[in-house]
C-alpha positions as CSV (number, residue, x, y, z in Angstrom):
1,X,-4.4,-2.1,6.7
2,X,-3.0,-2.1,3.1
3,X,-0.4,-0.6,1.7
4,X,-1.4,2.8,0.9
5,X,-3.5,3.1,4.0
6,X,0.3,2.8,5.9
7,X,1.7,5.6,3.9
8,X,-1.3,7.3,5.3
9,X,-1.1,6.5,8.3
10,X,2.8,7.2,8.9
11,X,2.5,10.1,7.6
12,X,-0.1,11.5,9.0
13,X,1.5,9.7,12.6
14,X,5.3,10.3,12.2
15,X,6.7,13.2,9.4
16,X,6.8,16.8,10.7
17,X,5.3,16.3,13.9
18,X,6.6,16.4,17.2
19,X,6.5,12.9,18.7
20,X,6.8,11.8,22.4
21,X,10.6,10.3,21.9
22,X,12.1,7.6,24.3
23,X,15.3,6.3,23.9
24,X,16.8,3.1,24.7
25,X,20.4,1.9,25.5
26,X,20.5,-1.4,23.7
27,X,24.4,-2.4,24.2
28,X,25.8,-1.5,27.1
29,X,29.2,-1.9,28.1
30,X,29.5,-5.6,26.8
31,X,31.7,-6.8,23.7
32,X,31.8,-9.4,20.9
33,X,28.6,-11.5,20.3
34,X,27.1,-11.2,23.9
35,X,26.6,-7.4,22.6
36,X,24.0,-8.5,19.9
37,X,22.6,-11.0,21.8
38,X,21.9,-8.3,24.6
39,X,20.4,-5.8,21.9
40,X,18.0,-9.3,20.6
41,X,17.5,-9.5,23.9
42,X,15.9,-6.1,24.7
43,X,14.2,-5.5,21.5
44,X,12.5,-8.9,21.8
45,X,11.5,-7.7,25.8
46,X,10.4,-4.3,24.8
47,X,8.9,-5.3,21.5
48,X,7.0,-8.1,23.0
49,X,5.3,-6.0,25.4
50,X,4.7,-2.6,22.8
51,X,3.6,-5.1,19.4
52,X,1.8,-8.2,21.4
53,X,-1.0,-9.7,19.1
54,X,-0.6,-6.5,16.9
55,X,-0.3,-5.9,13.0
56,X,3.1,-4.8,12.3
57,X,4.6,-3.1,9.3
58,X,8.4,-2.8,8.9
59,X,9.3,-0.6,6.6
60,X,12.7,-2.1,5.3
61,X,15.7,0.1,3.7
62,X,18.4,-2.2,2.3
63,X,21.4,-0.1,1.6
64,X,24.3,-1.1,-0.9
65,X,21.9,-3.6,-2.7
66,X,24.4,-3.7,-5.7
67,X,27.0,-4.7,-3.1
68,X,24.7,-7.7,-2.0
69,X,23.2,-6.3,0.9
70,X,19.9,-9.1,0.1
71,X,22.5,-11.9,0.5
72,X,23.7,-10.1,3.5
73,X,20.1,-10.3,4.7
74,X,19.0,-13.7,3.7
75,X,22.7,-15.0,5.3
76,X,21.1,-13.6,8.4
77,X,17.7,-15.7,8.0
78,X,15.6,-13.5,7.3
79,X,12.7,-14.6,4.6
80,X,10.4,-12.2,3.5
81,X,8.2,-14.7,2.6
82,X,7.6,-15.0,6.2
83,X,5.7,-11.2,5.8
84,X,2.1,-11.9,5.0
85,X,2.2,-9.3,2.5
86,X,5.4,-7.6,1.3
87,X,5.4,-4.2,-1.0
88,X,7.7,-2.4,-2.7
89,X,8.6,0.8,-1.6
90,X,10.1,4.1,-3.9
91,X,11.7,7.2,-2.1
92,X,8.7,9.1,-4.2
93,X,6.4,7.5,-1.4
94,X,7.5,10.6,1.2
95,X,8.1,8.3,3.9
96,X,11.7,8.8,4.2
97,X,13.3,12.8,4.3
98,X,16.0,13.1,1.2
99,X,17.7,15.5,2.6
100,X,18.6,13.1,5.8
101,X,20.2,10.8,3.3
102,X,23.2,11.0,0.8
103,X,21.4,10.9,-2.6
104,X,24.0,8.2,-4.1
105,X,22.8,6.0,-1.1
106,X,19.5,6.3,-2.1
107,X,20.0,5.4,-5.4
108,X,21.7,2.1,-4.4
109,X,19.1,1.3,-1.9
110,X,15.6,-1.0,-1.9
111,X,13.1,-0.1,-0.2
112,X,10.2,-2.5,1.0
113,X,7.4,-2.8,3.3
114,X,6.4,-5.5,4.7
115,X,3.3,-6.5,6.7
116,X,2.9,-9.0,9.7
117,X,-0.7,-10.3,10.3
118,X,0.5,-10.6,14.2
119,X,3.9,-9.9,15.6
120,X,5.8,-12.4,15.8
121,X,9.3,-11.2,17.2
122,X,10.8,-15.2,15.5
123,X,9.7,-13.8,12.3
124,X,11.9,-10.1,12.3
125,X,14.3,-11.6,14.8
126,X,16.6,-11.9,11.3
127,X,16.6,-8.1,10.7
128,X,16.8,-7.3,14.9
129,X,20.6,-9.3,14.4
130,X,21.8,-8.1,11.0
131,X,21.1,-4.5,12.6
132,X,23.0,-5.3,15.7
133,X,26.0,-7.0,14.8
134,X,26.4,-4.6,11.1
135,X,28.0,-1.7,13.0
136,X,30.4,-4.1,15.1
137,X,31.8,-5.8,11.5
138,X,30.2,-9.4,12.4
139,X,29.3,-11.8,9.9
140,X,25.6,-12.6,9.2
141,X,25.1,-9.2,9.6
142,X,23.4,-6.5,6.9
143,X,23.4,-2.7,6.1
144,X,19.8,-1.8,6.9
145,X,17.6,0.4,8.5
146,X,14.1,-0.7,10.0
147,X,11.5,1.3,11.1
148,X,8.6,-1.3,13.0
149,X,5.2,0.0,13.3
150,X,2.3,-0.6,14.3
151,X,-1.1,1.9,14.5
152,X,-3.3,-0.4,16.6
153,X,-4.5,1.3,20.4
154,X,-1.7,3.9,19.4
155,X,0.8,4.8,16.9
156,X,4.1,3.7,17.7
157,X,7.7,3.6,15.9
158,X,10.6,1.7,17.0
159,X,13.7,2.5,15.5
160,X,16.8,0.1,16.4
161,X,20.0,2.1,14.4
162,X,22.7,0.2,15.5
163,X,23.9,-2.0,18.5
164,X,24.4,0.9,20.6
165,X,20.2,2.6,20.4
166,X,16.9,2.6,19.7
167,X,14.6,4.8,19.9
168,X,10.6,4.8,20.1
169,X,8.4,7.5,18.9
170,X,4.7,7.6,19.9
171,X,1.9,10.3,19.7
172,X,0.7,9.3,23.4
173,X,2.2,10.7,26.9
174,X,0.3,8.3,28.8
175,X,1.9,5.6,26.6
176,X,5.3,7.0,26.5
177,X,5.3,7.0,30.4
178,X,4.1,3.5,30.7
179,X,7.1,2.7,28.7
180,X,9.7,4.9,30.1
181,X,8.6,3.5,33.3
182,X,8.5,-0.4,32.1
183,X,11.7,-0.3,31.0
184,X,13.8,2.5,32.9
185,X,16.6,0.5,33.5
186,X,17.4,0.7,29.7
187,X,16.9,4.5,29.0
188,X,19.8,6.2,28.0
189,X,20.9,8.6,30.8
């Protein structure tokens, strides 16, 4: 899949639609660094299982770029050479909904996509930590937002937005249930 065939594909899959939604308590009740360990912990478990052998996109928003959100990243390991194809990404795509989003923001934001051959949970594990540990002030942390996707057996969306949740957004029952009943001891109650 290319680059335009994604934007097809997500938008056909994920805006304005009503999508089988499953949400996922990623924290818990623990503090400090065993917090984002726990939330790597569960995204790698659930992401291993929904994205094995798959092609994955992640489509990347890096917030406050002027404010060095890219070192903020890179501090956190991530390479996006380690993508096998990385894209630039422009609001004007229609992937993301303006109104959700302060217009200055999305003037000092980036947006990329980048595409994995196979997932590889070593590869994004970079963004997975600067995600968890942002919201809870740790170093080696970024302000981002990811959306991972993939579109192979079934159109899924995982959406980790802070230490505390993530949700996953599928077109599927049968596939939601599998999931919801995988991992029901992480479903928010």
């Amino acid at each position: 899949m290319e680059k335009q065939d994604f934007i097809k594909a997500y938008k056909k899959q994920f805006i304005a639609k009503n999508k089988f939604k499953i949400v996922f308590e990623m924290g818990a009740l623990l503090k400090g660094k065993e917090r984002v360990g726990q939330v790597t912990n569960r995204f790698k478990e659930i992401a291993d299982f929904i994205f094995e052998q798959k092609e994955l996109w992640v489509l990347l928003i890096l917030w406050d770029v002027e404010r060095g959100t890219k070192n903020d990243l890179a501090k956190c390991g991530f390479e996006e050479n380690a993508a096998t194809h990385s894209y630039k990404g422009k609001i004007e795509d229609g992937l993301l909904a303006n109104s959700r989003f302060d217009s200055q923001a999305i003037k000092e934001s980036e947006i990329k996509y980048l595409k994995y051959e196979k997932f590889s949970f070593d590869k994004i594990s970079p963004i997975v930590r600067a995600i968890a540990g942002y919201e809870l002030g740790f170093e080696n942390s970024a302000n981002i937002s990811a959306y991972f996707l993939s579109f192979e057996d079934t159109a899924v969306l995982l959406n980790l937005y802070d230490d505390r949740g993530m949700e996953l957004l599928n077109d599927a029952s049968e596939f939601t249930s599998e999931i919801s009943n995988k991992f029901q001891r992480y479903l928010m109650k």
